[in-house]
C-alpha positions in Angstrom: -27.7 101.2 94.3 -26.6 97.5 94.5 -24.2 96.1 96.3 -20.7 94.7 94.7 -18.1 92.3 95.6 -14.4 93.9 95.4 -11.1 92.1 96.2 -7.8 93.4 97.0 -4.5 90.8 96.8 -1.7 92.0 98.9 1.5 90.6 97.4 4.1 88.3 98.9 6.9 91.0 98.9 4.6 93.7 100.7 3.7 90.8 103.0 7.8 89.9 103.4 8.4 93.5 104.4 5.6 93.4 107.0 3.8 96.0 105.6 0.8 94.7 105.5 -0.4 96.1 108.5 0.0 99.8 107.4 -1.4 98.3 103.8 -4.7 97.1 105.9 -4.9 100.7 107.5 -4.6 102.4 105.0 -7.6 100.0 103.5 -9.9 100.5 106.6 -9.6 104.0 107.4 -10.3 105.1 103.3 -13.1 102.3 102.1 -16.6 102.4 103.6 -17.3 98.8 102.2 -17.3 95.8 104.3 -14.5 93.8 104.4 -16.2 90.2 104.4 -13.9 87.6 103.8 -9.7 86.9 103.8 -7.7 84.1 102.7 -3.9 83.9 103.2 -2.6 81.6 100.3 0.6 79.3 99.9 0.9 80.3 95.7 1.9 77.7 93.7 2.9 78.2 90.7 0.1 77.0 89.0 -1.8 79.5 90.5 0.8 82.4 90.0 0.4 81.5 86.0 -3.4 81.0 86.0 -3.8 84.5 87.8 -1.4 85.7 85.5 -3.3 85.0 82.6 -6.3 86.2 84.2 -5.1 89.9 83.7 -6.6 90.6 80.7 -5.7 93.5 77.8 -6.6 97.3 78.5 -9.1 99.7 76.5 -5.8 101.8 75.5 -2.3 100.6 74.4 -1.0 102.4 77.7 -3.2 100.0 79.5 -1.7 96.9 78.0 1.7 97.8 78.2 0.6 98.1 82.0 -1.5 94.7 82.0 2.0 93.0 80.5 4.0 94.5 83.7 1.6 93.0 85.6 1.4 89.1 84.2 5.3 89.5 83.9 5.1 90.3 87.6 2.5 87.8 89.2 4.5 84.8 86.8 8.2 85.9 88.7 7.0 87.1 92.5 4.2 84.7 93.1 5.6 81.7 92.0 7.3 79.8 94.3 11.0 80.0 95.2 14.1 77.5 95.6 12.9 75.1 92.5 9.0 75.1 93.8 10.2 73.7 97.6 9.1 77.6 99.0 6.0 79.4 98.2 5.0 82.8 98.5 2.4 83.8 100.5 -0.7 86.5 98.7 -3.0 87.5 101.3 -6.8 88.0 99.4 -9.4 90.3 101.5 -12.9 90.5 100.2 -15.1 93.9 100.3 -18.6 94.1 100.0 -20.6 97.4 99.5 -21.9 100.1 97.0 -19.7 101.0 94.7 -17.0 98.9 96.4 -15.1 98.3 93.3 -14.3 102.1 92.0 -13.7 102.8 96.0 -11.1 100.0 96.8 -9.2 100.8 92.9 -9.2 104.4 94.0 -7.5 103.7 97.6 -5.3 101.2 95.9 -4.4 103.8 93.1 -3.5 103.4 89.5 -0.8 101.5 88.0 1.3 105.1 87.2 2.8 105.1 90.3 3.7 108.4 91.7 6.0 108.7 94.4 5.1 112.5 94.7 1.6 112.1 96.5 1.5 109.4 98.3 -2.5 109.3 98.7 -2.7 105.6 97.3 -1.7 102.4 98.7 1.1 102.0 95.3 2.0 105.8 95.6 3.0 104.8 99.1 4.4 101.5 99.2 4.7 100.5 95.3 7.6 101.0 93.2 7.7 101.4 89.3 11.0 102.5 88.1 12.0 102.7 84.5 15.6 102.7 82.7 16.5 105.4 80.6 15.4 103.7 77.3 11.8 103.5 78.8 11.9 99.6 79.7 10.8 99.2 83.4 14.0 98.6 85.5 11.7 97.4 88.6 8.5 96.6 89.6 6.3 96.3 92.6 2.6 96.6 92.8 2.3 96.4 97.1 -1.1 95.5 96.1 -3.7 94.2 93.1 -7.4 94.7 92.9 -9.4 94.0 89.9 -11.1 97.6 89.8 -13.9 97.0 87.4 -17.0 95.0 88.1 -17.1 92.4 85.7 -13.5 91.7 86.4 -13.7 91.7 90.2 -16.7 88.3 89.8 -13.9 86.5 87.3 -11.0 86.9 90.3 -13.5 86.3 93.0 -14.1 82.6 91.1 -11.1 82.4 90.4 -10.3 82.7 94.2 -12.5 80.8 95.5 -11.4 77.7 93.2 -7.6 78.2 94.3 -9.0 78.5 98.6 -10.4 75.0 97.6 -6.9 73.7 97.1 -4.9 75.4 99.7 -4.4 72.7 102.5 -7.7 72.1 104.4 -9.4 72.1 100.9 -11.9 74.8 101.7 -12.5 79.0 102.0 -12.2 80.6 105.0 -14.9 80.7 107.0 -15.8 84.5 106.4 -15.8 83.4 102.4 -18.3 80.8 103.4 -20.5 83.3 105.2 -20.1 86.0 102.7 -21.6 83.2 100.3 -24.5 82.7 102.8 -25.3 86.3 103.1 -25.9 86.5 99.4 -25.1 83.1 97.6 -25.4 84.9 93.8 -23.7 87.8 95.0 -20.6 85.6 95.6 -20.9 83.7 92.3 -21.1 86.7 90.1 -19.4 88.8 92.2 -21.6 91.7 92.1 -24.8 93.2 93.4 -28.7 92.5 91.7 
């Protein structure tokens, strides 16, 4: 079986709350791929509303009510604060292995948050918390990941574009080696 490229985003308020650590461990001790490349990124709010609109419609109306949480999440807490004078900070980490993308969406759990298990990353750290009229009262994903192949080589792009413009104009170094190890792999995003 081929190898993929996955990508997990850890949001600025599960970075604020300085969970990322446990967010990381969880991450390592469940996913056999290999993490190959991180970025931390100062999000401006260009980004925030081109990633945004990168979250694209479901295969079920459950799934796009879902999606919509999402953009209407990634436009409010990525963007930058105080008038765009503070930006938020989204840490990207970069996996590499078979099957990589179904591993790292099953570690980072589904978007039905259930405070009951606890087995993913979002049943532990994520919040979804409706009012009684079945309108979503709060929101807060810990962590996004693209889950499906095809998606996971549009983000990765997408990505790389935005480390390109992050003072210092260029990837971190691990992205650059990740791109030597398997040049196409990188541009698609997934394995031969």
């Amino acid at each position: 079986m081929a190898e993929e490229l996955s990508c997990v985003v850890v949001t600025p308020y599960t970075i604020s709350k300085s969970r990322t650590g446990a967010v990381l461990a969880r991450l390592f001790s469940r996913v056999s791929a290999e993490l190959v490349a991180t970025q931390m990124f100062a999000v401006t709010r260009e980004m925030a509303e081109r990633y945004a609109e990168s979250i694209q419609c479901g295969e079920s109306a459950e799934d796009d009510r879902y999606r919509l949480i999402i953009r209407d999440y990634i436009q409010r807490d990525f963007s930058p604060l105080e008038g765009g004078q503070r930006l938020r900070r989204a840490l990207l980490l970069v996996f590499r292995g078979e099957q990589a993308c179904k591993e790292v969406a099953d570690v980072v759990g589904r978007l039905h948050i259930s405070s009951a298990s606890g087995e993913s990353i979002r049943d532990t750290f994520g919040d979804l918390v409706y009012n009684e009229d079945g309108s979503v009262r709060y929101f807060e994903p810990a962590v996004l990941t693209s889950g499906r192949r095809e998606r996971a080589a549009a983000d990765l792009r997408m990505w790389l574009e935005f480390a390109r413009q992050q003072p210092g104009g260029r990837a971190d170094p691990g992205a650059d080696q990740a791109r030597q190890l398997a040049p196409a792999q990188f541009a698609a995003g997934v394995g031969d």
